[in-house]
PAZA-471409 format. One record per residue (C-alpha): z, y, x; residue in three letters. Coordinates in steps of 0.02 Angstrom, whole numbers, plus 32768, in hexadecimal, padded with zeros to 4 digits. Example, Ala and Ser with C-alpha at 12.3 -4.5 7.8 and 13.67 -1.06 7.14 Angstrom:
// residues 2
81867F1F8267ALA/81657FCB82ACSER/
// end
This chain:
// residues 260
E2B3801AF833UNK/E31E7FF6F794UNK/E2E08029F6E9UNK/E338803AF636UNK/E2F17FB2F5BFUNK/E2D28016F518UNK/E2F37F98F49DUNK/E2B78001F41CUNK/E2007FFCF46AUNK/E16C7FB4F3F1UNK/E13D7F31F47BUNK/E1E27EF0F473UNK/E2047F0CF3C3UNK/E1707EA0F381UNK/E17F7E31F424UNK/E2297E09F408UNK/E21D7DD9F352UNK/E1967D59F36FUNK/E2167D0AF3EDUNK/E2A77D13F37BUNK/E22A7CBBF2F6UNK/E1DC7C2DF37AUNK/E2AB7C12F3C6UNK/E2D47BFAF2FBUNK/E25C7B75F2C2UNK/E2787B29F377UNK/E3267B1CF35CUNK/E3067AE3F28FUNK/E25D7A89F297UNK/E2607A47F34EUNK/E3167A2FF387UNK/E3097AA2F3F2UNK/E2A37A31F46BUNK/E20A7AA4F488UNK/E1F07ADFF52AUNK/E1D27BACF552UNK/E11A7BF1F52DUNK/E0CE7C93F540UNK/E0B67CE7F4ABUNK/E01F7D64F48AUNK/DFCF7DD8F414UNK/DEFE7DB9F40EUNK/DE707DF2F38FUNK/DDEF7DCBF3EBUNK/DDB37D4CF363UNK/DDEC7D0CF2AEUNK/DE4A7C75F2CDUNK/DF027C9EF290UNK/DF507C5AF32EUNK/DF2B7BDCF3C0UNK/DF957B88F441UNK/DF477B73F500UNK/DFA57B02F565UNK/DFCB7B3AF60DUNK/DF7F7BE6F60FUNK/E0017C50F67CUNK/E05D7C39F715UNK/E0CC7C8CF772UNK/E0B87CC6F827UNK/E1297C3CF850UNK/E0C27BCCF7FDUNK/E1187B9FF75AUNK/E0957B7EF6CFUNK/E0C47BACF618UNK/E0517B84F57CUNK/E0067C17F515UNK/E0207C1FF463UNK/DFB57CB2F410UNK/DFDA7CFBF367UNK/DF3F7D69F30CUNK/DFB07E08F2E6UNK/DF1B7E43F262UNK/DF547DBCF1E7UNK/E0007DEDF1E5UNK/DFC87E88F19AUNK/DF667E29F110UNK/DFEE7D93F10AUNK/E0807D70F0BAUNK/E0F67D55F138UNK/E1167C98F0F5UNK/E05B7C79F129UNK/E0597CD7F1CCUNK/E1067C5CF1F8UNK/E0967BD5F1D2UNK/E0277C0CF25CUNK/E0A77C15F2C7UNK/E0F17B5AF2ABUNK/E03B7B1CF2B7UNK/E0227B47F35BUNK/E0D67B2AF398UNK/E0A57A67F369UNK/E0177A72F3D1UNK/E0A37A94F446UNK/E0FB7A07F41AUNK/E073799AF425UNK/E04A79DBF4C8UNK/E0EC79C6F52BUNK/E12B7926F4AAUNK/E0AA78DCF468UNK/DFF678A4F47AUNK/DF69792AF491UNK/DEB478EAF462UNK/DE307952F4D3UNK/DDAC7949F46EUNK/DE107974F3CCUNK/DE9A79F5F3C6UNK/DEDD79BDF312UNK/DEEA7906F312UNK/DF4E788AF2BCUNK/DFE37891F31CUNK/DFE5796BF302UNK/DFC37962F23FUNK/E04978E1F228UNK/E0C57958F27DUNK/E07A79E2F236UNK/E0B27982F183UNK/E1647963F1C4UNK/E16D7A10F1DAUNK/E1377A43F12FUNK/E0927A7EF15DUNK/DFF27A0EF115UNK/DF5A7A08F173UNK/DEB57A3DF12DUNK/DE1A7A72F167UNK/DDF97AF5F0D4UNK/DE9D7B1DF0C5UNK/DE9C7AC3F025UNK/DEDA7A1AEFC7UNK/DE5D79A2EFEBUNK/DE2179F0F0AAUNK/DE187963F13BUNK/DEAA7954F192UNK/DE757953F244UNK/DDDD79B9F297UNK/DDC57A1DF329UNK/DDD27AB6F2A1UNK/DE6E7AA9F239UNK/DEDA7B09F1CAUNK/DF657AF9F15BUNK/DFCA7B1EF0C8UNK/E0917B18F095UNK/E0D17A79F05AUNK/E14E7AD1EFD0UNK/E1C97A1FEFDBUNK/E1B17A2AF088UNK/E2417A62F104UNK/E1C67AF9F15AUNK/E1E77B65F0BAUNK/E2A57B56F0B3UNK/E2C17B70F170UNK/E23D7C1DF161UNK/E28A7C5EF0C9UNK/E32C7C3BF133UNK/E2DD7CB4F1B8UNK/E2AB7D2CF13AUNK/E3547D36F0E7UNK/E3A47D5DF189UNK/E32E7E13F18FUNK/E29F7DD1F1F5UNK/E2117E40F1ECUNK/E1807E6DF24AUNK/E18D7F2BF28EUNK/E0E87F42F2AAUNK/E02C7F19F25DUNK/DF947F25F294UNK/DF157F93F248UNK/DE707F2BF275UNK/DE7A7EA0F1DCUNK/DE097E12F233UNK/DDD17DFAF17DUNK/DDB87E65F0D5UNK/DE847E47F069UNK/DE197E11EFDEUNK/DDF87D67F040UNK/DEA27D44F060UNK/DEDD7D7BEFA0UNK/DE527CF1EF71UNK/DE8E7C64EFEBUNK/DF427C73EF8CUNK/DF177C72EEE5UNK/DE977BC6EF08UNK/DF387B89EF47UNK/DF907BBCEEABUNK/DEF27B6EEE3FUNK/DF077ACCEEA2UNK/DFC17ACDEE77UNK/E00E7B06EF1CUNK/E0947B65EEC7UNK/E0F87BC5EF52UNK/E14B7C78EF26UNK/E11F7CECEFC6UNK/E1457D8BEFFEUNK/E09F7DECEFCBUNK/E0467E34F080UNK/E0577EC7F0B9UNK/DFB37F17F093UNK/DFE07F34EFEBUNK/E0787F9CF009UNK/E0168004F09DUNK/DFE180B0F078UNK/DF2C80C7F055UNK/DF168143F0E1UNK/DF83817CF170UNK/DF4D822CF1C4UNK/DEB38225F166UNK/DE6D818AF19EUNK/DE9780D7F12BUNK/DF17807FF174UNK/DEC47FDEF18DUNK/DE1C7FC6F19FUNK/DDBC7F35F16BUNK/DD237EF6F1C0UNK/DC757F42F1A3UNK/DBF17EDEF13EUNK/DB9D7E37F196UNK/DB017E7DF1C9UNK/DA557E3CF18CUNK/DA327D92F1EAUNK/D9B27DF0F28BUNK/D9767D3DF2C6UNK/D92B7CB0F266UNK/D9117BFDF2C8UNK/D8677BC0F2E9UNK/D82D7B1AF31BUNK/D7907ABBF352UNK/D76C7A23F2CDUNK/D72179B7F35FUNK/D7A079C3F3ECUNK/D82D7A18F3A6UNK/D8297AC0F40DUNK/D8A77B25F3D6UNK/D8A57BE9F3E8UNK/D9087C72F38CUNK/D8A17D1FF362UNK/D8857D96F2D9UNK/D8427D5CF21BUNK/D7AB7D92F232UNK/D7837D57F2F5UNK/D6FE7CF1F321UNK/D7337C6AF3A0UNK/D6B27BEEF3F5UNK/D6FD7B51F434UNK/D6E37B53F4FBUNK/D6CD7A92F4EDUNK/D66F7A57F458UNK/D60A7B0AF446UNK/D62D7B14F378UNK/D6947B87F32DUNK/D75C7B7CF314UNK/D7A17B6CF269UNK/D8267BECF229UNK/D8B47B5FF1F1UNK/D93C7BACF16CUNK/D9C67BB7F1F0UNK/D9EC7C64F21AUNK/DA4E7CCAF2A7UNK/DABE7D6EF285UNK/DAAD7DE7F300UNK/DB127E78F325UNK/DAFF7EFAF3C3UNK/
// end
């Protein structure tokens, strides 16, 4: 059965803009040497991107690796930071077809010294001064670096991203505080400002993005028996006997959030 391809589709729209964006910095930042992947939209958490080597194949058995973009943050963004995102995990792509991946460690020394040649500089808070290497990393634009020139490069030729989604992952106020620490530690970069703040306040009566609800009130407090060690996890107020030593277990300071 043969179909007309609507170009003019949001799936492809949005779709086909992050490829034009990852075939860009390929060709600029890479050579052009990186292999296909499979790029994908997921929220399910509030990491701004990942890369998962080897997660599709084909039914004739070719294997591509996944690289997964957050789309909340390009709502809350500017789009110089949300390219960033995208760069980061196209050198874990590097690193995993050209380089040398460490299992245990995702961001080693090998990745944050490429991520540097790039532009990018590794940092754990996000921040001047954050370790370089971790299993959780993130980053921020190197403004002599050549990442910045080869985006606004992109930008210049109309890039844009057609769609954003409504669900921020976090409230804008965290992200407006992230840049202007980086400003205050003298990462001096002039960015497009995000999107949210050009956004209507509501569309069709509703706001047009939400932001998550409140953390709710820690539900679970850690308890533990001072002879053996026992751990258990129950309300404040719960009376636990240890099974072992027959005294009662100690409510320690650590606490769990739960939510239903």
């Amino acid at each position: 059965m043969q179909t007309t391809r609507n170009m003019n589709s949001p799936s492809l729209t949005l779709y086909t803009a992050l490829q034009l964006a990852f075939d860009h910095f390929n060709t600029r930042l890479f050579g052009a040497r990186l292999p296909h992947c499979l790029l994908t939209l997921r929220s399910a958490s509030r990491v701004y991107g990942y890369h998962h080597s080897g997660r599709f194949i084909s039914p004739d058995g070719k294997v591509l690796d996944e690289l997964g973009m957050h789309p909340g943050f390009f709502t809350l963004q500017p789009i110089e930071a949300v390219m960033s995102t995208l760069v980061h995990e196209m050198a874990h792509h590097w690193q995993n077809h050209a380089g040398t991946p460490s299992p245990s460690n995702p961001h080693n020394r090998e990745w944050a010294d490429k991520m540097v040649s790039l532009g990018l500089q590794p940092s754990h808070t996000g921040l001047p001064g954050g370790r370089k290497t971790g299993r959780s990393m993130s980053d921020y634009i190197l403004p002599d670096g050549p990442f910045l020139p080869t985006c606004r490069e992109l930008l210049a030729a109309g890039f844009t991203l057609p769609w954003l989604d409504r669900h921020a992952p976090v409230k804008p106020e965290t992200q407006v505080a992230h840049l202007r620490a980086l400003e205050k530690a003298g990462v001096l970069i002039d960015m497009a400002q995000a999107p949210v703040a050009s956004l209507p306040v509501e569309v069709q009566g509703k706001p047009a993005v939400w932001s998550p609800p409140p953390k709710q009130p820690p539900s679970r407090f850690k308890f533990a028996c001072p002879k053996c060690d026992t751990k258990a996890w129950a309300a404040a107020d719960a009376k636990i006997l240890c099974g072992v030593c027959g005294v009662g277990l100690a409510r320690s300071e650590h606490q769990e959030s739960h939510r239903s």
